[in-house]
C-alpha positions in Angstrom: 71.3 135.2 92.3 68.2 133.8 90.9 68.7 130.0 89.8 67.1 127.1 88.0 67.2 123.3 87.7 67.5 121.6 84.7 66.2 118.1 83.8 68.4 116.0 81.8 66.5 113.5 79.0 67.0 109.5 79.8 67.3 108.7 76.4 70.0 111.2 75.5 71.7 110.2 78.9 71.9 107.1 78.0 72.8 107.3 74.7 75.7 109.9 75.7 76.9 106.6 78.3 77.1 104.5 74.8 79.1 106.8 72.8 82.4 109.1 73.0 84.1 110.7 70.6 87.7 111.0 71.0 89.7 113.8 68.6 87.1 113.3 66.3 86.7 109.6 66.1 83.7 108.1 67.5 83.3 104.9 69.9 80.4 102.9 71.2 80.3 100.8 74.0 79.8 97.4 73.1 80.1 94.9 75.5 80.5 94.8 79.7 83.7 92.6 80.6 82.7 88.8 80.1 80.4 89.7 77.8 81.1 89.3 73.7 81.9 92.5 71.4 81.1 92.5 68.1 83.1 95.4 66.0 83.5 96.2 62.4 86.2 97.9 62.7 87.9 95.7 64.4 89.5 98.2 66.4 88.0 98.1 70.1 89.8 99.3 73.4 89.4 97.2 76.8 89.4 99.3 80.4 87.5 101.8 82.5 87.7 105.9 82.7 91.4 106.6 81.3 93.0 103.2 81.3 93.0 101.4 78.4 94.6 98.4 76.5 93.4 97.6 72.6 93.6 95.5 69.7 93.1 96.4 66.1 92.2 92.9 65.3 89.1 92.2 66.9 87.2 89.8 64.6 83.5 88.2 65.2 82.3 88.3 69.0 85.4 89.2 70.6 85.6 88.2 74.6 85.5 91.4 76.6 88.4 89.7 78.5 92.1 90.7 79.0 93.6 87.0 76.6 91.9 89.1 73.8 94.2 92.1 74.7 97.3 90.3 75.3 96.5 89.2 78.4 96.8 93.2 79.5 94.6 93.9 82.2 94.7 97.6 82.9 92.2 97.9 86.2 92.8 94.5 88.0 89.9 93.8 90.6 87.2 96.4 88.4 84.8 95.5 86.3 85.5 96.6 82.7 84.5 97.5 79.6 85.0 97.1 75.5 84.5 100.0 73.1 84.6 99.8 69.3 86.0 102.3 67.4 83.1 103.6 64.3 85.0 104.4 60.9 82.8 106.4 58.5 84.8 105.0 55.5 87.9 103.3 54.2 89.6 106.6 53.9 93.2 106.9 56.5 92.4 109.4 59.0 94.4 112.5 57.9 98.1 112.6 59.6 100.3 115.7 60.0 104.3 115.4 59.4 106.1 115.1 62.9 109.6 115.9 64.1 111.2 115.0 67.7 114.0 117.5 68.9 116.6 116.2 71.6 120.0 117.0 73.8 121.8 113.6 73.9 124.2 112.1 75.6 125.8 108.8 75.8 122.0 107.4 74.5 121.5 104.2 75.8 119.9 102.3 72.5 119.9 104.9 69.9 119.2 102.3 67.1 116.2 100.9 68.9 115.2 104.3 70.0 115.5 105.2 66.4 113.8 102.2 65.0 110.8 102.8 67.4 109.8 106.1 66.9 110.6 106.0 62.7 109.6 103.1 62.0 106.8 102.3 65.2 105.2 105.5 65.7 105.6 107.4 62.3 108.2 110.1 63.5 109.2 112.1 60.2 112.6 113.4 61.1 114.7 113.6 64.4 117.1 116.6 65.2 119.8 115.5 67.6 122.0 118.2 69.8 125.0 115.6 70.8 126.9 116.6 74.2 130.0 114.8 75.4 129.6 111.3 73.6 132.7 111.0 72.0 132.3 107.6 70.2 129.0 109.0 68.8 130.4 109.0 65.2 131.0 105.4 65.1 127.4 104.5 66.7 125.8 106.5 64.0 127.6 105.6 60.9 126.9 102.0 61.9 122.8 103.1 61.5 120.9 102.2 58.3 120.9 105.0 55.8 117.3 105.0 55.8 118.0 105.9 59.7 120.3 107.8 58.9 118.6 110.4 56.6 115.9 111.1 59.3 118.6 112.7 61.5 119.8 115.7 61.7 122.8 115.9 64.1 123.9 118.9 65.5 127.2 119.4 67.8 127.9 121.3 71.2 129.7 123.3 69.6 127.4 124.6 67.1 124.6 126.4 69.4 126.8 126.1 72.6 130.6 127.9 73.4 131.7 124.1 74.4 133.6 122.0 72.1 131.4 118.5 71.3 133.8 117.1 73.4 134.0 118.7 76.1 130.9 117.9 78.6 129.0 121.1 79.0 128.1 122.0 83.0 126.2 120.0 85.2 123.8 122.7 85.7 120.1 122.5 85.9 119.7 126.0 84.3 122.2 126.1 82.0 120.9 122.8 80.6 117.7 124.1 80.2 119.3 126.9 78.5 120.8 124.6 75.8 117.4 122.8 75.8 115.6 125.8 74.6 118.5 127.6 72.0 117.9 123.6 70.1 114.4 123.0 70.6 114.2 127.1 68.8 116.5 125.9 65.9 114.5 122.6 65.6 111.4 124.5 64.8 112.6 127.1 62.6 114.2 123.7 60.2 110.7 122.0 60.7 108.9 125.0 59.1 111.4 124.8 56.1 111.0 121.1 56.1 107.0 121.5 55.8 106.6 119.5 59.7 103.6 119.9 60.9 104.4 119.3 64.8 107.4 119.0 67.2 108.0 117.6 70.0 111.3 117.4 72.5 111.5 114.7 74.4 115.1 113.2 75.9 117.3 109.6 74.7 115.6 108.0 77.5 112.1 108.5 76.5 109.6 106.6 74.4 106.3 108.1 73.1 103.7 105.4 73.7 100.1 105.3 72.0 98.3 102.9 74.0 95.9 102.7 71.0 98.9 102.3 68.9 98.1 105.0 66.5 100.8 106.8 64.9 101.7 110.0 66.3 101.5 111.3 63.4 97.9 110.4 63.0 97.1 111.7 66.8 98.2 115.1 66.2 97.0 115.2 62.9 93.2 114.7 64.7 94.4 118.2 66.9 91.4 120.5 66.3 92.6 123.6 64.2 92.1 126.0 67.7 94.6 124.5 69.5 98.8 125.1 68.4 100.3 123.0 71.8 99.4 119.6 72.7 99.8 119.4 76.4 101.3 115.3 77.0 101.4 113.5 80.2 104.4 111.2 81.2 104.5 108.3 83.0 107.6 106.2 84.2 108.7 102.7 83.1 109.2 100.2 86.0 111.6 97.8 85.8 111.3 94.3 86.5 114.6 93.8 88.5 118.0 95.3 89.2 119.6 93.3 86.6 117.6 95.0 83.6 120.0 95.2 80.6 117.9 96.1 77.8 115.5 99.0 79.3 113.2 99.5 76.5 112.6 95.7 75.5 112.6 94.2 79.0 110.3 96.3 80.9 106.1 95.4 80.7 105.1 98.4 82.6 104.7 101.9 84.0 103.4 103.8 86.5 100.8 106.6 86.0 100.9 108.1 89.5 102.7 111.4 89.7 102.6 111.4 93.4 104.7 108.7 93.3 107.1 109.1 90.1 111.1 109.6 91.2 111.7 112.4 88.0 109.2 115.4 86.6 105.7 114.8 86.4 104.6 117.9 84.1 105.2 116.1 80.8 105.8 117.4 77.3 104.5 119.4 75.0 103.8 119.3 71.0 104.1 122.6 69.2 102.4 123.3 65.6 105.3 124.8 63.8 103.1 126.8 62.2 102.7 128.9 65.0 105.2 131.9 64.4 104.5 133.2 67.7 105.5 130.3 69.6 108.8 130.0 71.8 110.5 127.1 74.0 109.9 128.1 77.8 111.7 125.3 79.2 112.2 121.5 78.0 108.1 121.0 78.8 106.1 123.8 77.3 106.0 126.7 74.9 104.4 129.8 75.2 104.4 133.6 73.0 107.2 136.1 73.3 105.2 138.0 76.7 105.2 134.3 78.1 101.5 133.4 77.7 100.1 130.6 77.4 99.5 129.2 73.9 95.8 127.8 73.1 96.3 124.0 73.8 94.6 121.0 74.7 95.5 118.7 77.6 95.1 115.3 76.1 94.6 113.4 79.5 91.6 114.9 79.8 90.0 113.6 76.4 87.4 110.9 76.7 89.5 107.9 77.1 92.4 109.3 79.2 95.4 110.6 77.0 95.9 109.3 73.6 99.7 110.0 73.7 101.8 109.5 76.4 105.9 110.3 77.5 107.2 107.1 79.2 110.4 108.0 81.1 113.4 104.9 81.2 115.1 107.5 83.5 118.4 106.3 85.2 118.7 102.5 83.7 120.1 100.5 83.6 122.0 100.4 87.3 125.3 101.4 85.4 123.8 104.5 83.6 121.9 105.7 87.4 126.2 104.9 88.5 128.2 106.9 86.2 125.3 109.4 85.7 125.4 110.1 90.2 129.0 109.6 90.5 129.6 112.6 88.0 126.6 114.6 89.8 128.5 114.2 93.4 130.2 116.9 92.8 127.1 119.5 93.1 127.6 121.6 96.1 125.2 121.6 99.1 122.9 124.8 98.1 122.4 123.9 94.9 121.5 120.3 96.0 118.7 121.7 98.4 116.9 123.2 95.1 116.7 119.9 93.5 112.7 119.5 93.7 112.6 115.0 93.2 113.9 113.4 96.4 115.5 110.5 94.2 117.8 112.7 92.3 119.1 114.4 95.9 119.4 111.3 97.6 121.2 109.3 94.1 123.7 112.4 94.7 124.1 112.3 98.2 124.9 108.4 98.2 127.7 108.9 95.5 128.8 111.7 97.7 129.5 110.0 100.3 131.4 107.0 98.8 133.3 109.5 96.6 134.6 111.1 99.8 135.2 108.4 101.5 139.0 107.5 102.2 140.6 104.3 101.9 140.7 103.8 105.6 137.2 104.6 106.0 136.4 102.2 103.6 137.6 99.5 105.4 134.9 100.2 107.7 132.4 97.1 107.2 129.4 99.5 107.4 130.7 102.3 104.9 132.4 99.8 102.9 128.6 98.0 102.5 127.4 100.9 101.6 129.4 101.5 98.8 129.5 98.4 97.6 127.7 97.3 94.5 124.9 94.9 95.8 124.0 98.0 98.8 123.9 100.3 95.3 121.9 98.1 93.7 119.6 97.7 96.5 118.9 101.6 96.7 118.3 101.8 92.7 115.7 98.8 92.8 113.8 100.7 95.8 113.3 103.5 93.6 112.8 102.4 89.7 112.0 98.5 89.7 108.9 96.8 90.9 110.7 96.2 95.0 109.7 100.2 94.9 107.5 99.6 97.9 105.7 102.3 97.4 104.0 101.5 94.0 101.0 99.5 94.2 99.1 97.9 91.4 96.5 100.5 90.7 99.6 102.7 90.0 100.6 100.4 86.9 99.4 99.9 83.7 100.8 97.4 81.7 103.6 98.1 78.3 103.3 95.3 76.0 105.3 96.6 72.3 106.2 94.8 69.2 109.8 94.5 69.9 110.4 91.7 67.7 108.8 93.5 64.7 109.9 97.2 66.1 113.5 95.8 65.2 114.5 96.6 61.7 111.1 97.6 60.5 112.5 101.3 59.8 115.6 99.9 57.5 
């Protein structure tokens, strides 16, 4: 094959190194880290290739220095860089109407959960399947009727043959079958309720902007070609074993999948107005002969992706407990199949102290290793920051408005 070499122009080169555009809205690079940016917008971001902290309040010669982000540094030891966002006109960027579908069980703040992603992020309405959480009544009636009306609750019993008090079956599969029968019903009340995207993500999961756009206004950028918006996760780390309050007391997350304990595939946003479009599993949609949709990856957009899952899975220490506990009793076959080596050895511990008789437990060694503090131990290796495994590269840092988050939607 006959080839050619092309020459690329300085001048565009370098003027391509000073600008990105990013779902349509533009950036220019305007100042090297200790330098001083000066932005109109006052909207400028503050990191290198996809990790990035911001501020919307950027006023005069900002420092291009992590105090003017919060102190946030999101590549410690690298040189960085400050970007200011370019705005046309006064005009709000156009934002689509966006529901979140969910299973649920036991949630561990539904009120702050609720208040974030209403009244933070601009979620339009939340449907809610509710397994086995018998109290649930009560913990929803105490919500704000302006919580309240952006909820639709759904019971077990509705879409399942289970009662919604009975716990439905521990059962990889058939959990994802009940994930997809909701997630189907979810989009077909968006449509009538004029939502423009959907998204299902779990109790235990907060979608983060680190630009702190609304989501809302994120997919609303979505270029018309595209009808699924693939979106990375990443997973909270928490600063100790005694974490109470997981959303509000953890300050970061790590963003390598190598070394995350869950899934690592993320989620996906559907536009309802595809008709053709189908749950195929809790992370993607695809068309009835199970292709692909046209979508767009969004961790591969200029800055790294603009919307992210982060996963508070298994906290606090008593959720991982009674969550294990209940799993020990998965047989041995259908343990090998579990793919992430912290849900198989979480199951194997409990095992092991579930079986374990009274007289073995007077054993010092067994008994230590069923005792809380040994417990305790084996969680914090995994999910807080004694996870030796995690380095700082893998982490970038979670700073959110919790003070303001709290009762904004009522």
């Amino acid at each position: 094959v006959r080839k050619i070499c092309e020459c690329a122009v300085v001048e565009e080169s370098m003027a391509a190194a000073r600008t990105r555009t990013e779902l349509g809205t533009r950036w220019s690079r305007c100042a090297t880290e200790g330098g001083a940016c000066s932005c109109a917008s006052g909207a400028v971001r503050f990191g290198l290739g996809s990790r990035w902290v911001a501020t919307q309040n950027a006023r005069g010669a900002t420092p291009c220095a992590s105090p003017s982000f919060q102190g946030q540094d999101p590549l410690p030891g690298v040189t960085k860089e400050c970007w200011c966002e370019q705005r046309d006109s006064d005009a709000p960027p156009p934002r689509e109407r966006v529901a979140i579908v969910m299973l649920s069980r036991h949630p561990p703040d539904l009120r702050l959960w609720l208040e974030y992603h209403v009244g933070y992020m601009g979620v339009d309405h939340v449907f809610m399947q509710v397994e086995d959480t018998p109290r649930f009544n009560s913990t929803f009636e105490a919500l704000p009727q302006s919580l309240q009306q952006r909820v639709t609750v759904w019971r077990a019993d509705v879409v399942g043959s289970r009662s919604a008090e009975t716990r439905p079956a521990d059962d990889y599969d058939d959990l994802q079958r009940r994930q997809v029968r909701t997630m189907a019903r979810a989009k077909a009340a968006s449509s009538q309720m004029g939502v423009g995207w959907l998204i299902h993500i779990d109790d235990d999961e907060l979608l983060h902007t680190p630009f702190h756009r609304p989501v809302g206004e994120v997919l609303g950028a979505m270029p018309p070609a595209f009808d699924q918006a693939y979106i990375p996760n990443a997973e909270a780390v928490y600063p100790s074993a005694d974490i109470k309050n997981c959303f509000e007391e953890t300050a970061e997350y790590n963003i390598n999948a190598y070394k995350f304990a869950s899934y690592a595939n993320g989620k996906a946003a559907v536009r309802v107005s595809d008709a053709a479009a189908i749950p195929a599993g809790p992370h993607q949609w695809r068309d009835s002969q199970n292709n692909e949709l046209p979508s767009i990856h969004l961790d591969r957009q200029a800055f790294g992706a603009p919307l992210i899952v982060v996963h508070f899975e298994s906290c606090p220490f008593s959720r991982w407990e009674d969550k294990y506990w209940e799993l020990g009793n998965v047989d041995a076959e259908k343990l090998s199949k579990i793919p992430f080596r912290f849900y198989r050895e979480s199951i194997q511990r409990m095992q092991l102290c579930k079986a374990a008789s009274p007289q073995r437990l007077q054993v010092p060694a067994m008994f230590e290793m069923c005792a809380e503090p040994s417990l305790k131990n084996f969680w914090a290796s995994w999910k807080t920051e004694a996870n030796p495994s995690i380095t700082p590269r893998d982490l970038m840092p979670l700073k959110l408005p919790w003070q303001s988050i709290v009762g904004h939607a009522t």
